[in-house]
ROSE-4610 file (N, C-alpha, C; in Angstrom, 1 decimal, always signed):
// ROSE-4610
residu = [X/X/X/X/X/X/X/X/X/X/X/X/X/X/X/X/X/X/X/X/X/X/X/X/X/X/X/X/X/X/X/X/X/X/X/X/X/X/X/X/X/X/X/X/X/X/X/X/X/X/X/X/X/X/X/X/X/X/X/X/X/X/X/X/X/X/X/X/X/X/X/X/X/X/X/X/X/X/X/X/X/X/X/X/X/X/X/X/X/X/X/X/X/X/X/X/X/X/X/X/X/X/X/X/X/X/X/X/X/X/X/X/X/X/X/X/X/X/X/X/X/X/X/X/X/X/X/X/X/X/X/X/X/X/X/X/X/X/X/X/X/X/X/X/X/X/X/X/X/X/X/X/X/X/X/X/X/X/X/X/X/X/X/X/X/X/X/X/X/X/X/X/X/X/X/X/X/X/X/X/X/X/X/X/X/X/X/X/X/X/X/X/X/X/X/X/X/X/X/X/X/X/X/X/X/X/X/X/X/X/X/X/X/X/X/X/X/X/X/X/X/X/X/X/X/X/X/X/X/X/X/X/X/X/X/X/X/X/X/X/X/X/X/X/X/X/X/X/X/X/X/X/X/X/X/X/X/X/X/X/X/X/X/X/X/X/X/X/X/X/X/X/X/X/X/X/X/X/X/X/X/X/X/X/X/X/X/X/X/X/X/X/X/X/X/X/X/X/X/X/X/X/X]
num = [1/1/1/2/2/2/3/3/3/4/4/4/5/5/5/6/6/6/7/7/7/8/8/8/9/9/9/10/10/10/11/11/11/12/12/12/13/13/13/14/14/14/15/15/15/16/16/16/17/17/17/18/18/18/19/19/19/20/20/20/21/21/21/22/22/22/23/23/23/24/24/24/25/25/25/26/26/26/27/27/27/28/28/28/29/29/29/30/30/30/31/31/31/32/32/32/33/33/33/34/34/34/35/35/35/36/36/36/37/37/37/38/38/38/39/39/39/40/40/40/41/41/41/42/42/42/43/43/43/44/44/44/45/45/45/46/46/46/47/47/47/48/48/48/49/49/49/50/50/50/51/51/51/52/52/52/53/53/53/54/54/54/55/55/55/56/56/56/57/57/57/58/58/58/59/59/59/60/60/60/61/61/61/62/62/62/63/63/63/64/64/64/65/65/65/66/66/66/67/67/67/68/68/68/69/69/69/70/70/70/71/71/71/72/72/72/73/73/73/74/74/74/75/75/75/76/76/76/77/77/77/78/78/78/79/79/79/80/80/80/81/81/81/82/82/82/83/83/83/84/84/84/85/85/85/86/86/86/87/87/87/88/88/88/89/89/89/90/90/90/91/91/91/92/92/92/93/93/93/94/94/94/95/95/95/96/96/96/97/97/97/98/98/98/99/99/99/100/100/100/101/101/101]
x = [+13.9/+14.8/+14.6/+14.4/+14.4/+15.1/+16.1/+17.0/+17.6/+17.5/+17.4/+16.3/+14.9/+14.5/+14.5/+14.0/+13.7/+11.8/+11.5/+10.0/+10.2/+9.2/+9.3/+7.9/+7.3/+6.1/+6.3/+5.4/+4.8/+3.9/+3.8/+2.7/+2.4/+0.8/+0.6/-0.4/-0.1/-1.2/-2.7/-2.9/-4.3/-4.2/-3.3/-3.3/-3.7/-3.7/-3.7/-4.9/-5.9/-7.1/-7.0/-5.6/-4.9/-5.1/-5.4/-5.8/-4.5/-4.3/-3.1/-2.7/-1.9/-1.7/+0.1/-0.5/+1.3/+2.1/+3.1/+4.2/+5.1/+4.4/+4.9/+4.5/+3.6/+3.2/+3.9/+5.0/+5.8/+7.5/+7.5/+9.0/+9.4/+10.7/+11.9/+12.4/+13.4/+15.0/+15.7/+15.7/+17.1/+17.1/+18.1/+18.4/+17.6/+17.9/+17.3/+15.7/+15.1/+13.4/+13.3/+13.9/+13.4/+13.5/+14.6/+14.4/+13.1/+13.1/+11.8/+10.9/+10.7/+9.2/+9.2/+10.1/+10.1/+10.0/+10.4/+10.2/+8.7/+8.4/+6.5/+5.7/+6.0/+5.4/+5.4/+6.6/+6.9/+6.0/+6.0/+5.7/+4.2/+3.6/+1.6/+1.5/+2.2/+2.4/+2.4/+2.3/+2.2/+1.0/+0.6/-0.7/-0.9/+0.3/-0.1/+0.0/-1.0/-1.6/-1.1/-0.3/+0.3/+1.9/+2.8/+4.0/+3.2/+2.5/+2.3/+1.8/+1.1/+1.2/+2.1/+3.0/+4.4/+5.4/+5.4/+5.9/+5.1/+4.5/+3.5/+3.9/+4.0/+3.6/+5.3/+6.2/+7.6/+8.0/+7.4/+7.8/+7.2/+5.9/+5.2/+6.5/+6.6/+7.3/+8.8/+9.5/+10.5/+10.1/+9.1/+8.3/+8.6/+7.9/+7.5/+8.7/+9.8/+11.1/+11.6/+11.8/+12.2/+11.1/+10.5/+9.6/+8.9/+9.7/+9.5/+7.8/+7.1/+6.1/+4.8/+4.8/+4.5/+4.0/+2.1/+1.7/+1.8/+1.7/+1.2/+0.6/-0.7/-1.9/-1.5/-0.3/-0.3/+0.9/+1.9/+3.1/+2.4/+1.2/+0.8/+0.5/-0.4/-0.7/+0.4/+1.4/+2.0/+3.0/+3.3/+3.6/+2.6/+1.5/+0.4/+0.2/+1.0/+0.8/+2.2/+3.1/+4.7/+4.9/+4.2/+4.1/+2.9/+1.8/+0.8/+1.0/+2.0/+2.3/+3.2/+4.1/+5.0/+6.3/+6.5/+7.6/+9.0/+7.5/+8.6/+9.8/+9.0/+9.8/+11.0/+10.1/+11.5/+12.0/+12.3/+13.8/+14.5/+13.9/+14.5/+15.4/+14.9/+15.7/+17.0/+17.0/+17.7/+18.9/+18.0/+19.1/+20.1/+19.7/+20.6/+21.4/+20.8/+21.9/+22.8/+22.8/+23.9/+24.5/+24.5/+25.2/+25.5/+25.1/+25.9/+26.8/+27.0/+27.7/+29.8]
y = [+23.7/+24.8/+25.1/+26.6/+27.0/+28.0/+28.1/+29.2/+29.9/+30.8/+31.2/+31.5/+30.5/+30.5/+28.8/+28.9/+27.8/+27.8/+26.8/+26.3/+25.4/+25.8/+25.2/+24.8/+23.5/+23.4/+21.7/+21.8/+20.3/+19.7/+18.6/+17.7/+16.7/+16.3/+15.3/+14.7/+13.3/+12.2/+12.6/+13.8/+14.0/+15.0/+15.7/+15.9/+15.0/+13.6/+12.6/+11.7/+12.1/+11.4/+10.3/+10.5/+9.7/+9.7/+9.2/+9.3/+8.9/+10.3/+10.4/+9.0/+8.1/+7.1/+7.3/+6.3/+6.1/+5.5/+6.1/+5.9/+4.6/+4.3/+3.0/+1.7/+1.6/+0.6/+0.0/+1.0/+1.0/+1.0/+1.1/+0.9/-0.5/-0.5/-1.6/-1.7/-2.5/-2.1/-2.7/-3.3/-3.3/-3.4/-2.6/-2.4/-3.5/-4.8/-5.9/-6.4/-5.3/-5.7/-4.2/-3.3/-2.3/-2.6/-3.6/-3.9/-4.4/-5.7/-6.5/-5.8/-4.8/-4.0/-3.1/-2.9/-1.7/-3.4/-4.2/-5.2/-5.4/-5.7/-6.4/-5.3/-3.9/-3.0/-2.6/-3.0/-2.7/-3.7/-5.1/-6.3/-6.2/-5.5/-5.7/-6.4/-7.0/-8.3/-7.5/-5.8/-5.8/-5.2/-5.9/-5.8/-4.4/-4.0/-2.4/-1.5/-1.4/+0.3/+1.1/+1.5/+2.7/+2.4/+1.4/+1.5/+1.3/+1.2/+1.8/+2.7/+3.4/+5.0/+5.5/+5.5/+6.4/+6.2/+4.7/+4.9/+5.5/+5.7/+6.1/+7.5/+7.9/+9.9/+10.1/+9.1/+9.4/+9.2/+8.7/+8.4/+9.8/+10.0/+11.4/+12.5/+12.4/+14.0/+13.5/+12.4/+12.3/+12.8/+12.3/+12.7/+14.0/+14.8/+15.8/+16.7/+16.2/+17.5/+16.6/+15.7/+15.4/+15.7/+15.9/+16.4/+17.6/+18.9/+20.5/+20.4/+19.5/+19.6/+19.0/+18.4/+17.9/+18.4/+18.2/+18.9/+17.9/+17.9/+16.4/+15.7/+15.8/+15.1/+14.5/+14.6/+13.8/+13.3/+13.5/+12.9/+11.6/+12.1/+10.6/+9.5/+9.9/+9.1/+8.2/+9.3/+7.7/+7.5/+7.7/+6.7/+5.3/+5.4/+4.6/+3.9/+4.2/+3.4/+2.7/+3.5/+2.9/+1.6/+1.5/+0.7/-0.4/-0.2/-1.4/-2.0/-1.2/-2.2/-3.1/-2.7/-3.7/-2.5/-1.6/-0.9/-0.9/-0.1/+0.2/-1.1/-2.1/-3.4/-3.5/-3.7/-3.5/-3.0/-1.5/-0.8/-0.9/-1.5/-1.9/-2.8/-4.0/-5.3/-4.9/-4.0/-3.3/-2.4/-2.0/-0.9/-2.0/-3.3/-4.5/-5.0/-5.3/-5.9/-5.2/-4.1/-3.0/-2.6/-2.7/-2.5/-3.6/-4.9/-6.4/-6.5/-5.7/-6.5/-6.6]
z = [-25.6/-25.9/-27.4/-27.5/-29.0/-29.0/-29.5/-29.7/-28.6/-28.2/-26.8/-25.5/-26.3/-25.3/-25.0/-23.6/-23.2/-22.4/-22.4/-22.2/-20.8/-19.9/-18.3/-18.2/-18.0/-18.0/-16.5/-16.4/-15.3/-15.8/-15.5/-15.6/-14.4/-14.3/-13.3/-14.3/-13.9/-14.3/-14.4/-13.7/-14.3/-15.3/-16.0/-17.5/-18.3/-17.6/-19.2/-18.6/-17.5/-17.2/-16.7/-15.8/-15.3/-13.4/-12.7/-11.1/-10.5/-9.6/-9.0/-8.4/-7.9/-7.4/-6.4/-5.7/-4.5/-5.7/-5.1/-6.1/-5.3/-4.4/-3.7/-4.1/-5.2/-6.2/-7.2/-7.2/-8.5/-8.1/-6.5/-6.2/-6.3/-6.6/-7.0/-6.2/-5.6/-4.9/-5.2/-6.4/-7.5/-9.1/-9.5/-11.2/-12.0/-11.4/-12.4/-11.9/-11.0/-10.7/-11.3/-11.8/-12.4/-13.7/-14.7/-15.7/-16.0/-15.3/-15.4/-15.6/-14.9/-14.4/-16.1/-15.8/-17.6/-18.7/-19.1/-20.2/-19.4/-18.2/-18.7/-19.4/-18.9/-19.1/-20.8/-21.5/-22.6/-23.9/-22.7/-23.5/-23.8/-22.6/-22.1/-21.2/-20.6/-19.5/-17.7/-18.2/-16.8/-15.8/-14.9/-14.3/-13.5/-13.3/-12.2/-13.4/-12.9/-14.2/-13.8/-12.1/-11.9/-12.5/-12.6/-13.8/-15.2/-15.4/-17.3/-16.8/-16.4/-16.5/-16.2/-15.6/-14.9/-16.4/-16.6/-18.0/-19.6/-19.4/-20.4/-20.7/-19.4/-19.1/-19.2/-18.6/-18.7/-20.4/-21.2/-22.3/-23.1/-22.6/-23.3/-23.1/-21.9/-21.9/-22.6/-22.5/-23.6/-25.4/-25.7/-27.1/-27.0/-26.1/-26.3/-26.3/-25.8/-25.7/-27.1/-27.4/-28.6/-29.6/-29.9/-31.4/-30.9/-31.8/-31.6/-32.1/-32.7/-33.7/-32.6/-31.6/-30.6/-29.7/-29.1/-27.9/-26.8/-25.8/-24.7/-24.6/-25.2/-25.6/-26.4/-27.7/-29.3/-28.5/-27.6/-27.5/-26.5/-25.8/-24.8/-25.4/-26.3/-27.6/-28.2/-28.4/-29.4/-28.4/-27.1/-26.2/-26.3/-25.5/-25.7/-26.8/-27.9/-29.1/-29.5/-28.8/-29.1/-28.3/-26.9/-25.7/-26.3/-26.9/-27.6/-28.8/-29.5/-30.9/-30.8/-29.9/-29.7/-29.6/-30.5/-30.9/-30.0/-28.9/-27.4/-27.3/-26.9/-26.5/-28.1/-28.9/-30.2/-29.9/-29.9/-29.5/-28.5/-27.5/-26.1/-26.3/-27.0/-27.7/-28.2/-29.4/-30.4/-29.4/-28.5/-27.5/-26.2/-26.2/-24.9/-26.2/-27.4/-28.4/-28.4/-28.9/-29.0/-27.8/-27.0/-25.9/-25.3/-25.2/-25.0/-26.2/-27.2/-28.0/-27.6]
């Protein structure tokens, strides 16, 4: 959204040279195996490449609506780089403290 306009775009995993995959690789069936799955993914700890990509590409397009300065390509990027330095999982930490407190 910019003023009165707004921007409508899609994306699929192969924007990001990414191979479509079943999204049945990556199902949960409960809140606390969807935590887990988001902390291994956050940590490097997690072995299915199709949840770090689904989180990767879901973090890009968060980037991308939050920074007006931002293409998809530079928002995948520092997903990919928020998720390997560690960052990601730091704010996750930072985000259960504050809400256990």
């Amino acid at each position: 959204i910019d003023g009165d306009s707004v921007r409508i775009f899609e994306m699929s995993p192969g924007d990001f040279g990414i191979e479509q995959s079943d999204m049945r690789n990556v199902r949960v069936s409960t809140s606390e195996e969807s935590a887990a799955l988001i902390r291994d993914v956050f940590s490097g700890k997690c072995e299915n490449s199709d949840a770090v990509n689904l989180v990767v590409i879901n973090a890009a397009a968060a980037i991308l609506v939050a920074s007006r300065n931002s293409d998809i390509s530079t928002a995948f990027d520092r997903a990919k780089e928020a998720i390997n330095s560690g960052a990601a999982a730091e704010k996750l930490r930072q985000l259960a403290d504050l809400t256990n407190r």
